[in-house]
N, C-alpha and C positions, 0 to 999 in steps of 0.2 A: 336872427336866430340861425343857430347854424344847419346845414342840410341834414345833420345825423340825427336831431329831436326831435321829437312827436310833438312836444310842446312845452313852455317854460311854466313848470310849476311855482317855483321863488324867484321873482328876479332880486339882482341887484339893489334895488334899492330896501327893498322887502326887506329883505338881509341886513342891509346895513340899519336900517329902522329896530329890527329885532334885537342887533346886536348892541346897541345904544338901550333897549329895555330890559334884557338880559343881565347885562352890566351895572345898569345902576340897582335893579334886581340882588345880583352879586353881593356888591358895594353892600345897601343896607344888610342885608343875613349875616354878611361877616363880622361889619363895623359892629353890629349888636351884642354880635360873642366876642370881638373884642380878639380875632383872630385873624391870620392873614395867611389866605391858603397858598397853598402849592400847587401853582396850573402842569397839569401833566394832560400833555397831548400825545396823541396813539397816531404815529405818522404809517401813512405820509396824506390821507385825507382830510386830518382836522388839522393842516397847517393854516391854509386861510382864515379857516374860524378864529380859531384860535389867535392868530393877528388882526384881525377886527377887533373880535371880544375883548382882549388885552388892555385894547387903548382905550374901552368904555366902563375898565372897572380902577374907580379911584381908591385905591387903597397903596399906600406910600412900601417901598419896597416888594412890591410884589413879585413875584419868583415862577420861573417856568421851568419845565425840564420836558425832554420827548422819551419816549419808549417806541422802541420796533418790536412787535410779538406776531405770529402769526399761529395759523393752528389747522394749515393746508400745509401741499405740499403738491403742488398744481393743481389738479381736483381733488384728490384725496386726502380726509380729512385724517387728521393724524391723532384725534382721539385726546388732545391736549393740548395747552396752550407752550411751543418753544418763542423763547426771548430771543430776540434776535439785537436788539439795542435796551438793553436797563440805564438807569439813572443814574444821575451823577451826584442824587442828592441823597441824605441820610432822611427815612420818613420817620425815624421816632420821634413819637408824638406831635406828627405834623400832622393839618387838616390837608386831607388830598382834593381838591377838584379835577374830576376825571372833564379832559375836554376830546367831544370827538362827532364828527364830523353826520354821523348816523346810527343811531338805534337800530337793527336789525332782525336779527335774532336773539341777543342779548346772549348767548355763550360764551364769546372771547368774553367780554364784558363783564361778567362774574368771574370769571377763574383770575381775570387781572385785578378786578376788586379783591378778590380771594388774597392774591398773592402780596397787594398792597397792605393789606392790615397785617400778613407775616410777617413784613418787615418793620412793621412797627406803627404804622398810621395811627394817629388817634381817630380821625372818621375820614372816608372815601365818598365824597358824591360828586355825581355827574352833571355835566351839561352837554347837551346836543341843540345840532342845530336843528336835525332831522329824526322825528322819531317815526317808525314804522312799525305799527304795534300788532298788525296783521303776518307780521313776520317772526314773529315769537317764540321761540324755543325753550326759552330759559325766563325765570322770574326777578328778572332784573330791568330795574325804570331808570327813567332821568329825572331828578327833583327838581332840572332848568329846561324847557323843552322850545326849542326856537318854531319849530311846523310841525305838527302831525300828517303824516304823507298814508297816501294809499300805497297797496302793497306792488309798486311798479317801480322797475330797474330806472333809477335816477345815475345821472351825470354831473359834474362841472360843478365849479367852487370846494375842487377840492376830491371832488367824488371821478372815478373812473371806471372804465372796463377797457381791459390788455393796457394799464398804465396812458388812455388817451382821453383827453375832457379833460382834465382837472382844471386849467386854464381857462375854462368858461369863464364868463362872471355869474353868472346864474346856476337853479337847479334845473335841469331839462330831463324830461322823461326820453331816453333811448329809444329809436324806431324798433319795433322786436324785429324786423327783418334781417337787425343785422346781429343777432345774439339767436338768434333761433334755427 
């Protein structure tokens, strides 16, 4: 474990177990409507997910694409979501699978589901690996939900604070001594 966590909430393997249920989870929803979604991940935290998850949903031609959006602007919040990387693909009348790394407040979250049916989505649902539902802002879920987490500053696989941790392998709870 490394010196900066409190404690490992997910490990590694947890995750990879989830993601192998997730996926074939996936697999059946789709294969039943007979559809074959569009993985879009919200970088740069649900890039691991998103390459686990990937390689545990069997559906032939499967397709990804990332987006950059943010809706800070150091701490201050800027009252709307700016794109900072859009897609490369066309969403009319694609199914979207949003992939992303944490549930939180659920605000980016909806204004990017917003923005994804603008452009034509036929339907937009989520998969996280992490939901935090005591962190709530907005009325928005994940219809794939990898952990339900309590409402404490998580790390690693993906997850950071000032761009360091992502390279865990695990979830780890932040010591607050060093964000307080």
């Amino acid at each position: 474990m490394h010196k900066d966590v409190q404690e490992v909430l997910v490990s590694e393997e947890m995750i990879l177990k989830k993601c192998k249920e997730l996926g074939k989870q996936i697999t059946e929803d789709y294969s039943k409507k007979g559809e074959n979604p569009l993985l879009v991940a919200l970088l740069k935290g649900s890039i691991p997910f998103l390459s686990d998850l990937m390689k545990e949903i069997d559906i032939d031609n499967l397709k990804f694409d990332v987006m950059a959006v943010s809706s800070y602007d150091g701490a201050k919040s800027l009252g709307d979501i700016k794109i900072n990387l859009d897609l490369a693909y066309s969403l009319k009348g694609v199914s979207v699978l949003l992939v992303e790394d944490i549930v939180d407040t659920g605000v980016t979250l909806a204004a990017v589901k917003n923005m994804l049916y603008n452009k034509g989505a036929k339907d937009v649902k989520i998969v996280t690996l992490l939901d935090k539902p005591g962190g709530r802002k907005s009325d928005v879920y994940a219809e794939y939900i990898g952990f339900s987490i309590k409402n404490e500053f998580v790390i690693g696989y993906g997850l950071d604070y000032n761009q360091s941790y992502r390279n865990l392998p695990y979830v780890g709870v932040l010591k607050k001594s060093l964000y307080e």
